[in-house]
C-alpha positions as CSV (number, residue, x, y, z in Angstrom):
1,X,71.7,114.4,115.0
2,X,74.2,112.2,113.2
3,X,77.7,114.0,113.1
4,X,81.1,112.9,111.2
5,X,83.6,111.6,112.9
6,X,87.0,112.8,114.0
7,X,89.7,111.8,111.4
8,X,92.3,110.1,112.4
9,X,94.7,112.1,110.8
10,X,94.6,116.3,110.8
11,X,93.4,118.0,107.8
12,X,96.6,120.5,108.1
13,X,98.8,117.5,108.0
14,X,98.2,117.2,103.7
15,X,99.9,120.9,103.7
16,X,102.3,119.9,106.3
17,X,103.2,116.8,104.2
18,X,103.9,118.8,100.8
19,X,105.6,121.5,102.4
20,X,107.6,118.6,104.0
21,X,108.4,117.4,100.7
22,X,109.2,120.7,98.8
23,X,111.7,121.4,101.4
24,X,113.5,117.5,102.0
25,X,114.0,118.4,97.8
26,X,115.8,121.6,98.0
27,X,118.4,119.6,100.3
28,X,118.8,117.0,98.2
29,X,119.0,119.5,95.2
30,X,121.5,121.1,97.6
31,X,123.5,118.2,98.2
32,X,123.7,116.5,94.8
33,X,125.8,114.7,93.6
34,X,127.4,113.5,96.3
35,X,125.4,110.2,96.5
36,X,123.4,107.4,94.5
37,X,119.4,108.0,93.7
38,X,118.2,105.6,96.4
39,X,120.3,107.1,98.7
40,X,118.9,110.6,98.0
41,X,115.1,108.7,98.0
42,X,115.8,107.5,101.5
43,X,117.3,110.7,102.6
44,X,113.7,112.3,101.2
45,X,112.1,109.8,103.2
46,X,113.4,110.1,106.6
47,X,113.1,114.0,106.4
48,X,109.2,114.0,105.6
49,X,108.6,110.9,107.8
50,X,110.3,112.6,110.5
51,X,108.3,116.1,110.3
52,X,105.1,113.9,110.1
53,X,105.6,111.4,112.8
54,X,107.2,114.3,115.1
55,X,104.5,116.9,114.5
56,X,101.8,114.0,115.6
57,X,103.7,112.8,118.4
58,X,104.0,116.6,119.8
59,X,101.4,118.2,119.0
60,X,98.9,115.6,118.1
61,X,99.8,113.5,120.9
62,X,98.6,110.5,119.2
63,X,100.5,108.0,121.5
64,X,98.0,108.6,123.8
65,X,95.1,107.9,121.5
66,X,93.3,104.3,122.8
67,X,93.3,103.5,119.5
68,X,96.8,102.6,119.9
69,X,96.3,100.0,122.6
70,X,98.9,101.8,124.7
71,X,98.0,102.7,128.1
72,X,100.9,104.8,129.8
73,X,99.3,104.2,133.5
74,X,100.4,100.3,132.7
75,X,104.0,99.5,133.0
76,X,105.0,96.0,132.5
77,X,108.2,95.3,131.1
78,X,110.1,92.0,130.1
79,X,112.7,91.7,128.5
80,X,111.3,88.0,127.5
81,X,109.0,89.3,125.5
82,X,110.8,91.8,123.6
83,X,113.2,89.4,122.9
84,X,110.5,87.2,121.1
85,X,109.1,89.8,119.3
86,X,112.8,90.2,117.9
87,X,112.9,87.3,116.6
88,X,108.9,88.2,115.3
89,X,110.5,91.1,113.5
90,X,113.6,89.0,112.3
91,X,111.3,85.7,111.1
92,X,109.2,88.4,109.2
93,X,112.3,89.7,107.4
94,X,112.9,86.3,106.1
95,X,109.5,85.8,105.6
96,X,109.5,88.2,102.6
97,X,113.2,87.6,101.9
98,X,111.8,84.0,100.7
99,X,109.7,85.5,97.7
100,X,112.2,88.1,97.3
101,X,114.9,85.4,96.2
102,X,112.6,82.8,94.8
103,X,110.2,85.0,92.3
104,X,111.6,86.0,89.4
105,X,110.3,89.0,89.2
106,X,112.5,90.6,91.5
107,X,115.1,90.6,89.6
108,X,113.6,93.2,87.5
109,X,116.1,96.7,87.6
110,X,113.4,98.4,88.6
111,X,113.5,96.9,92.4
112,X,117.4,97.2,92.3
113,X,117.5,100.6,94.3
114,X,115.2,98.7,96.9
115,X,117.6,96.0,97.7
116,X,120.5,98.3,98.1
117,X,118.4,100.3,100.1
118,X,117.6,97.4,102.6
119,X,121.1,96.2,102.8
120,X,121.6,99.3,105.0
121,X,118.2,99.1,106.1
122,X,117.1,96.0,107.8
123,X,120.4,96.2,110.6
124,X,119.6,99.9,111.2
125,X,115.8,98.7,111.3
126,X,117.0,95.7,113.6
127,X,118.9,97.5,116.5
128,X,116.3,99.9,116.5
129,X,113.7,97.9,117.1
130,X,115.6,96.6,120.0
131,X,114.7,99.9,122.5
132,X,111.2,100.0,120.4
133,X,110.6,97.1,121.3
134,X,110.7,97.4,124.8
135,X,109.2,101.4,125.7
136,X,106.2,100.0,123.8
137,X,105.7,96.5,124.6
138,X,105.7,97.7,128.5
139,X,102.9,100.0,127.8
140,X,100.7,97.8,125.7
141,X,97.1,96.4,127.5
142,X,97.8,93.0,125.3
143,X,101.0,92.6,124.5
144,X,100.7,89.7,122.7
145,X,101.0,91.5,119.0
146,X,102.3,89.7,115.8
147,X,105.7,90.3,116.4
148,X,105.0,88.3,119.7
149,X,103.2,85.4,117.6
150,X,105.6,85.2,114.8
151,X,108.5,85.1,117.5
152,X,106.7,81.9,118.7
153,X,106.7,80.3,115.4
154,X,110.0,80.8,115.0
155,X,110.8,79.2,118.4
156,X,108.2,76.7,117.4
157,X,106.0,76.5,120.2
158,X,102.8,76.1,118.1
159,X,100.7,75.9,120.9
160,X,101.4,79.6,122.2
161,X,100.2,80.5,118.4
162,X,97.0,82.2,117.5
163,X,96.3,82.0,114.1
164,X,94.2,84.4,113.1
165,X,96.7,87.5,115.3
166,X,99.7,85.6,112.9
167,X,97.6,85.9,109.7
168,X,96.9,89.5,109.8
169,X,100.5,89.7,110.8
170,X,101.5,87.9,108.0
171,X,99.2,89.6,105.5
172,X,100.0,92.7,106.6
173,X,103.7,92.3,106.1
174,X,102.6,91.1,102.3
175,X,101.4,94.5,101.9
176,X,104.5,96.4,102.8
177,X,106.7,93.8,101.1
178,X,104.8,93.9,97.5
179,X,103.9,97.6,97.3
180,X,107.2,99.1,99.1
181,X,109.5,97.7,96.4
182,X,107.2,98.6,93.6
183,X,106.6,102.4,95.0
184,X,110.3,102.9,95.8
185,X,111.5,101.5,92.3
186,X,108.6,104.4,91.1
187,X,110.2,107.3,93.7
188,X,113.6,106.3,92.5
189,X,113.0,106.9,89.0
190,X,111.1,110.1,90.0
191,X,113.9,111.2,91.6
192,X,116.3,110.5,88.8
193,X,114.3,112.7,86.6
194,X,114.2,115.5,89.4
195,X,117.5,115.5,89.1
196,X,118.4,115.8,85.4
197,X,115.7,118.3,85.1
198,X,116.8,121.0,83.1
199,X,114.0,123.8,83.1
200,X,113.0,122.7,79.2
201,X,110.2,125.5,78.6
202,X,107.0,124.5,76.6
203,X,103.8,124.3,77.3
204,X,104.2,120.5,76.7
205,X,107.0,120.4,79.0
206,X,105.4,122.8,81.5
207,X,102.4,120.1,81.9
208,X,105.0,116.2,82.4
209,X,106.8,118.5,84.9
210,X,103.6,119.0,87.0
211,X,102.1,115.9,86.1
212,X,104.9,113.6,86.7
213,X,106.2,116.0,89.9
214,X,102.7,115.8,91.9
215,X,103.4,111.6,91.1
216,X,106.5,111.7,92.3
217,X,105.2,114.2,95.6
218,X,102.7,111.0,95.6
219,X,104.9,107.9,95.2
220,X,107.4,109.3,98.0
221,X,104.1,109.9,100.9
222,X,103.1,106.4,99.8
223,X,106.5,104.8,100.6
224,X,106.8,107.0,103.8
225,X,103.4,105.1,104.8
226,X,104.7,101.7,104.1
227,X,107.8,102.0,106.5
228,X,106.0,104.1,109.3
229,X,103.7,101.3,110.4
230,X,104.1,102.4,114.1
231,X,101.8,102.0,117.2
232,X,103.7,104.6,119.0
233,X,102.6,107.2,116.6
234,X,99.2,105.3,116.0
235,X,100.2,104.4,112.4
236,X,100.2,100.5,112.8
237,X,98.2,98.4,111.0
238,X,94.5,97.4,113.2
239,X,93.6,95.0,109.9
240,X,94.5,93.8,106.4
241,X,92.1,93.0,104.1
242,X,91.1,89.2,104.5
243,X,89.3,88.2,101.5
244,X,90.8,87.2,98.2
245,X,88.7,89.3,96.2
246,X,89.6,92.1,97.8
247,X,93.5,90.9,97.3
248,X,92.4,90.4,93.9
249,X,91.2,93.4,92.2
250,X,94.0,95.7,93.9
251,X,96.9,93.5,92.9
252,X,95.3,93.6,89.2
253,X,95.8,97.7,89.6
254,X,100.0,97.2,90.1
255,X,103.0,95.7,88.0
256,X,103.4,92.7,87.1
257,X,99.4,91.9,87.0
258,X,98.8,95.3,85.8
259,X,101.0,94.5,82.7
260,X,99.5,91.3,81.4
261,X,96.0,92.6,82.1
262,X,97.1,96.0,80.1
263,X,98.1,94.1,77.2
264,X,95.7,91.5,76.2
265,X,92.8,92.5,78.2
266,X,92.4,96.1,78.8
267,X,94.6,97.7,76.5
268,X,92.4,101.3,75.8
269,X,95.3,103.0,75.4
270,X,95.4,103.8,71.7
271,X,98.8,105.8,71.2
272,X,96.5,108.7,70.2
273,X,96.8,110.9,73.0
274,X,95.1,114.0,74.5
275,X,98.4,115.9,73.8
276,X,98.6,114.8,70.0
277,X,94.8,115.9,69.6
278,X,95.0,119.4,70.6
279,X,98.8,120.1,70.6
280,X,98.2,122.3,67.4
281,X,95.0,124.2,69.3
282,X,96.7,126.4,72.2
283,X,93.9,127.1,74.0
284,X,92.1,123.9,74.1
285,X,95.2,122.3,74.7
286,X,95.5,124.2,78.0
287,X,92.4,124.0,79.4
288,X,92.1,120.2,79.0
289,X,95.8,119.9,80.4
290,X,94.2,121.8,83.3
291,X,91.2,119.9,84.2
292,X,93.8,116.6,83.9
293,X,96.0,118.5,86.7
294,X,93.3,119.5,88.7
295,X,92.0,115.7,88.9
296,X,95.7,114.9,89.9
297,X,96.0,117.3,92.1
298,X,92.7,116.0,93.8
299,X,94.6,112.1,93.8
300,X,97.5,113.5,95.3
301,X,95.1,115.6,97.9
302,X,93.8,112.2,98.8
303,X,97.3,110.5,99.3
304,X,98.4,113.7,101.2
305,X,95.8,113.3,103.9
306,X,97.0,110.0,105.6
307,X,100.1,111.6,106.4
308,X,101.9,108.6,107.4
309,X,99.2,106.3,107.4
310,X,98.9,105.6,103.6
311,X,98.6,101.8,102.6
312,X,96.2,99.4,100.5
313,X,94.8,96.7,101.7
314,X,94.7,97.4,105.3
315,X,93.0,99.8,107.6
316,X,95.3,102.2,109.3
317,X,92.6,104.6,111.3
318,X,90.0,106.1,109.4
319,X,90.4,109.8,106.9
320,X,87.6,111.7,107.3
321,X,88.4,115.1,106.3
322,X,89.9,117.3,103.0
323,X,88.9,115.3,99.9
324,X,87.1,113.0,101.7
325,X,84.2,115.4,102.5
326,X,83.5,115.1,98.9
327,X,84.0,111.6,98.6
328,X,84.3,108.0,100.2
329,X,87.0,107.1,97.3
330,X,88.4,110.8,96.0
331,X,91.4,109.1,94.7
332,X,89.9,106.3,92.9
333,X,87.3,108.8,91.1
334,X,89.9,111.2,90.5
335,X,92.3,108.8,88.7
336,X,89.5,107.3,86.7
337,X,88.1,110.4,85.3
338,X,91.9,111.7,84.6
339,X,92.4,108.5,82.7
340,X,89.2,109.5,80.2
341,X,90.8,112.6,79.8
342,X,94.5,111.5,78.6
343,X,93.9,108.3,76.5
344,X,90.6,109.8,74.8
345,X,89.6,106.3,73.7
346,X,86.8,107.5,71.5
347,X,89.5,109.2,68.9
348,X,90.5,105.4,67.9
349,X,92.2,105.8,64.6
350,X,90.7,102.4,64.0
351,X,87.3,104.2,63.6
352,X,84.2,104.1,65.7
353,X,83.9,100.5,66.3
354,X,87.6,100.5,67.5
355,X,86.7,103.1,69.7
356,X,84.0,102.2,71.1
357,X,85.7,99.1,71.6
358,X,88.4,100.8,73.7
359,X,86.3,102.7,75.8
360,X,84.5,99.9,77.1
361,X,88.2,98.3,77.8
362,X,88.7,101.5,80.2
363,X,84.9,101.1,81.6
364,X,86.9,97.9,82.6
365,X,89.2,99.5,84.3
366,X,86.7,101.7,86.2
367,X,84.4,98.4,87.2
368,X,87.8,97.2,88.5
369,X,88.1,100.2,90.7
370,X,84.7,100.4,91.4
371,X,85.4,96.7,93.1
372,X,88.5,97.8,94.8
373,X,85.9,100.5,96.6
374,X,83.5,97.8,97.4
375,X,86.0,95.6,98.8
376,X,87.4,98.4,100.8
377,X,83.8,99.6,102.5
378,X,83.7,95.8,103.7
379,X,87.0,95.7,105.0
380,X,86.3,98.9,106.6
381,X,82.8,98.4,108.1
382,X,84.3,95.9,110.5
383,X,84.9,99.8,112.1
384,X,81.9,101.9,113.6
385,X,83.8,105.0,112.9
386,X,84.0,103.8,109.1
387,X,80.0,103.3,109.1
388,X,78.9,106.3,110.6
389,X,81.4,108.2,108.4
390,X,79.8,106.5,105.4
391,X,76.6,107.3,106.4
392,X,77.0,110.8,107.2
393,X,78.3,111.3,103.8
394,X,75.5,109.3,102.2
395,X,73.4,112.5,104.1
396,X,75.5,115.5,104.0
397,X,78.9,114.8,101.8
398,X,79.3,117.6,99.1
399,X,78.5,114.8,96.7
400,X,75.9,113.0,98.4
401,X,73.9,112.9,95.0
402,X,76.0,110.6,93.7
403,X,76.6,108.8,96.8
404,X,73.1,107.6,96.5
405,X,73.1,106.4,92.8
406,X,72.5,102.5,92.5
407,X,75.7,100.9,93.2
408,X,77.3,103.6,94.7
409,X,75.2,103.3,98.0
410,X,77.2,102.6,101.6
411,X,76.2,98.9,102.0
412,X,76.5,97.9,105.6
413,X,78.4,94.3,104.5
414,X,78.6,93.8,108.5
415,X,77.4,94.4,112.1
416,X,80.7,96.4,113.4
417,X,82.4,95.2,116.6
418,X,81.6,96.6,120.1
């Protein structure tokens, strides 16, 4: 009989995550205002990063896991190849430093907590990685990561090189350096609002503080998984997506491309919203404002249960458990149906032929999520555990149903690895 798979992360680590949170923000409630907003993100950060990473390493004992590559019988060290891998980590600093200076975009206020941030950052990151390094080069069965490849390109022995092990390296440092930024600029100005707060009553008010508070509990696990892309605690990255499509359709989802597609493509949006419909009707206005929350709260669920493993584009041990017993993309189907709900595109006040027009603009939107999934199930099914998860659910998920609808189907894009 076919069973599920173990997750890679524990289902009580989504509880452990938020409670995490909740607390890291009464000390920084406690402590304001003796520092700047980025400084109170980071300090949010390394409090629920540390519960997380701690709690697996203890009592999870996920060092010891083989998908780490880490075998602690093995004990070769060199100091040779931890100073290469040094000079991996600093080449990959400059790496994204180069588009960081050279795009425009980055100049944007928005990413100005994040540069602060990683003046202090990259020299505490950089000694660090020094004894890191070493305790787990020793114990790795091939030691010859990315950090070792990239240090050879930057001592330009191109012969030493392999390509495809520098690629994924490469790609997967694309990943942290586009999406960090972005969801730290988003934490920061979370944050700021935290802190200005001023218990405004209202059922209006009641509903942006638990809206915009589970996106800010949301944008703050996110970032955590960006950083903590360790193979000590079994967070590294095994694989980033490798085809452009894939890059494609999930870069169209985030600022800037999410902007210019917003605008003149897939602008549903109409500036009529849920809350300006049934603001005067008390009751309906409630009960729609709580199906909305639920939904987030679902999203947020999602994002929860990677812990510390949270990323796009890449493939960071498979989730198997909470949300996704009900579904292979909870989040995704979550936000989508969450979006119907607040922009209520078929109220146009342009009539019905305006708002038919805007709803298929946000049946857009979900094709370009639906993609994003399908991208993701091949990425992923380059993993056995990712099939026979898929197909498990396809038999006895809670929402198996519509598992099996045309197009929604588990496609086995490829024969996984042995």
């Amino acid at each position: 009989m076919q069973t599920i798979p173990r997750s890679a992360v524990h289902g009580g680590m989504a509880l452990i995550g938020l409670g995490a949170f909740v607390a890291a923000i009464a000390l920084v409630r406690a402590l304001a205002p003796w520092y700047e907003v980025w400084q109170a993100c980071v300090l949010l950060m390394v409090c629920v990063a540390g519960l997380l990473l701690g709690i697996d390493l203890v009592w999870h004992r996920v060092h010891r896991r083989e998908s780490t590559g880490l075998d602690f019988a093995h004990d070769d060290p060199s100091f040779v190849r931890t100073g290469v891998k040094l000079l991996g980590l600093l080449g990959s600093f400059a790496f994204l430093a180069i588009g960081y200076l050279t795009l425009p975009v980055y100049s944007d206020t928005l990413y100005g907590p994040y540069f602060a941030m990683l003046v202090y950052l990259v020299p505490v990151w950089t000694v660090v990685a020094i004894p890191y390094f070493h305790l787990v080069d020793r114990r790795m069965r091939e030691p010859r990561d990315g950090y070792w490849q990239m240090g050879q390109l930057v001592l330009l022995r191109w012969r030493e090189v392999d390509a495809a092990l520098l690629g994924q390296h490469l790609l997967g440092w694309l990943v942290k350096g586009f999406f960090l930024p972005l969801m730290f600029g988003y934490m920061c100005q979370g944050m700021e609002e935290l802190l200005d707060y001023d218990g405004g009553a209202g059922a209006r008010s009641a509903f942006d503080l638990a809206f915009n508070g589970m996106y800010f509990v949301d944008v703050t696990l996110v970032s955590v998984g960006y950083l903590a892309t360790f193979r000590l605690t079994d967070s590294h990255i095994r694989s980033t997506e490798p085809s452009f499509l894939g890059w494609a359709v999930a870069l169209a989802c985030y600022q800037p491309f999410w902007g210019f597609l917003s605008s003149r493509y897939l602008a549903y949006r109409t500036g009529y919203d849920w809350q300006a419909w049934l603001h005067p009707y008390t009751p309906a206005y409630a009960a729609w404002g709580s199906v909305i929350l639920v939904l987030t709260a679902l999203y947020l669920w999602a994002t929860l249960s990677f812990a510390s493993r949270f990323s796009n584009l890449t493939h960071r041990g498979i989730i198997t458990n909470g949300p996704y017993r009900l579904s292979k993309h909870p989040a995704y189907v979550a936000k989508n149906l969450s979006w119907w709900l607040i922009a209520v595109p078929f109220l146009a006040e342009g009539g019905w032929v305006d708002g038919l027009l805007r709803c298929l603009m946000l049946l857009g939107v979900n094709a370009l999520y639906w993609l994003r999934a399908r991208t993701e199930e091949r990425h992923l099914s380059a993993d056995p555990v990712y099939v026979q998860y898929a197909l498990w659910m396809e038999e006895h998920g809670l929402l198996r149903p519509v598992a099996r609808l045309p197009g929604l189907r588990f496609l086995r894009f490829r024969e996984p690895s042995r």
